[in-house]
C-alpha positions as CSV (number, residue, x, y, z in Angstrom):
1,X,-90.4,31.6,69.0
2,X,-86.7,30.8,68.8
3,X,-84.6,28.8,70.9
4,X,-82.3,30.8,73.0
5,X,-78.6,30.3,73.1
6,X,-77.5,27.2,75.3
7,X,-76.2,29.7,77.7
8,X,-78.4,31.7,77.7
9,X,-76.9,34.7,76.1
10,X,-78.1,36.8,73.0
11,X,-76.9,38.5,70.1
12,X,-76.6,42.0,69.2
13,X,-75.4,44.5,65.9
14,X,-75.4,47.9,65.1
15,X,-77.5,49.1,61.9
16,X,-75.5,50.1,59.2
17,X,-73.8,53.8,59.1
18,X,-74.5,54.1,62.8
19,X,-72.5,56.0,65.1
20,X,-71.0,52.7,66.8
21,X,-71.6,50.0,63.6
22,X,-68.4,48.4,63.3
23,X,-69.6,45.5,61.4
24,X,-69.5,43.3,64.5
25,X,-71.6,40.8,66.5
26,X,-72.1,41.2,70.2
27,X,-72.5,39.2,73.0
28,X,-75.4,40.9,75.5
29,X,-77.1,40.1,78.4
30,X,-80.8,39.1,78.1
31,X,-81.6,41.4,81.1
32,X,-79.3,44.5,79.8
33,X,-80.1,44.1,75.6
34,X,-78.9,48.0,75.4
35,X,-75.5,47.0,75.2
36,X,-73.1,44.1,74.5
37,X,-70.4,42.6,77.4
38,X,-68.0,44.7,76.0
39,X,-69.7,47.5,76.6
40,X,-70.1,49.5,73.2
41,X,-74.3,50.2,72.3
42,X,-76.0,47.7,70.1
43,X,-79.6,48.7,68.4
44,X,-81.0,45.4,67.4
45,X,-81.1,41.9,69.5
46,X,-81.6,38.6,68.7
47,X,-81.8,35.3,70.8
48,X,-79.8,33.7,68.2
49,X,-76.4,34.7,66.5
50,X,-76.6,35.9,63.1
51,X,-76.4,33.3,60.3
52,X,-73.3,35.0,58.8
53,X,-71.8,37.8,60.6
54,X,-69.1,39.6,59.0
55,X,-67.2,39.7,62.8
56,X,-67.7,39.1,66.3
57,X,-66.7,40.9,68.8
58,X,-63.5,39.7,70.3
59,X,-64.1,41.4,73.8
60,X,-67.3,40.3,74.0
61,X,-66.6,36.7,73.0
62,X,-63.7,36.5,75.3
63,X,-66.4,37.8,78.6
64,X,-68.8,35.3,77.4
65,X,-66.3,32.4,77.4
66,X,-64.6,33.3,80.7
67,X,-68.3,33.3,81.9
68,X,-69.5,30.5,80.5
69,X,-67.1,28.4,80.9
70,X,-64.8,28.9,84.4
71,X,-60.9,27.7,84.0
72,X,-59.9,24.6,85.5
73,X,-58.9,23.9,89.3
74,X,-55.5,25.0,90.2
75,X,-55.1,21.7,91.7
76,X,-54.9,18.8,89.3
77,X,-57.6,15.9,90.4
78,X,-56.2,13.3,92.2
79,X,-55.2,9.7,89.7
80,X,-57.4,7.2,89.6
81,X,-55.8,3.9,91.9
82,X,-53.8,1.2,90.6
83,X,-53.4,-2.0,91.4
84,X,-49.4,-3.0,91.8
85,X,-48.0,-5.3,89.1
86,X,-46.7,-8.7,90.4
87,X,-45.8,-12.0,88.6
88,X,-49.1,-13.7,89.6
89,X,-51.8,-10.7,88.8
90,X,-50.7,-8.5,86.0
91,X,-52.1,-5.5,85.1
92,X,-54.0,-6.7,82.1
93,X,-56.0,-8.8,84.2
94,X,-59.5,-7.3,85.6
95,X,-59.7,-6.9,89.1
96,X,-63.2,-8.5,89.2
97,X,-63.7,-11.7,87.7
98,X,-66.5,-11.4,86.0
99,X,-65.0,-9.0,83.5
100,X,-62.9,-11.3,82.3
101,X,-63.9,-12.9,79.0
102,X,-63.0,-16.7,78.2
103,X,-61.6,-17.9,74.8
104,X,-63.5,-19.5,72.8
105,X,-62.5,-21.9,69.9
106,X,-63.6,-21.4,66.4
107,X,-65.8,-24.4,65.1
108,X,-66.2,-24.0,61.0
109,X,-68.2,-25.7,58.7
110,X,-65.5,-28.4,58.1
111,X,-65.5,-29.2,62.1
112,X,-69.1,-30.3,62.7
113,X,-69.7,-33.8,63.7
């Protein structure tokens, strides 16, 4: 048995010198495999898209995405906080201590006692 799409949709074509073969892939439901998104007939399904298919269909990739993926909030998030720069604490510094890391001097073959 296959895997199915990550989304969970499945793929669908037309056999060749069919009434509605266009030379296109489909997007279809996997409840409703008569028909792609787009709503043209397709006569054969399969869980995964077709290696090479000549097309896809753009109105049934466009459903898929808009379904799959929703757009972004109207309203941007709200930023992350920041701490004020000041002469003592700039901004380079961590908030917590022990996220700082200390300097460390380099001791070579030639410096060993």
């Amino acid at each position: 048995m296959q895997p199915t799409s990550p989304v969970g949709w499945w793929w669908g074509t037309n056999r060749p010198g069919g009434t509605f073969y266009a030379g296109r892939a489909h997007v279809v439901q996997p409840d409703q495999p008569m028909a792609g998104l787009c709503g043209l007939p397709v006569s054969d399904v399969w869980e995964l898209r077709p290696p090479s298919p000549e097309r896809l269909c753009p109105d049934c990739c466009v459903l898929a995405m808009t379904a799959s993926y929703p757009p972004f909030p109207p309203t941007p998030a709200p930023p992350l906080p920041r701490r004020a720069a000041s002469p003592g604490a700039p901004l380079l510094v961590p908030a917590v201590s022990a996220e700082q890391t200390a300097v460390m001097p380099v001791v070579g073959a030639d410096d060993a006692p």
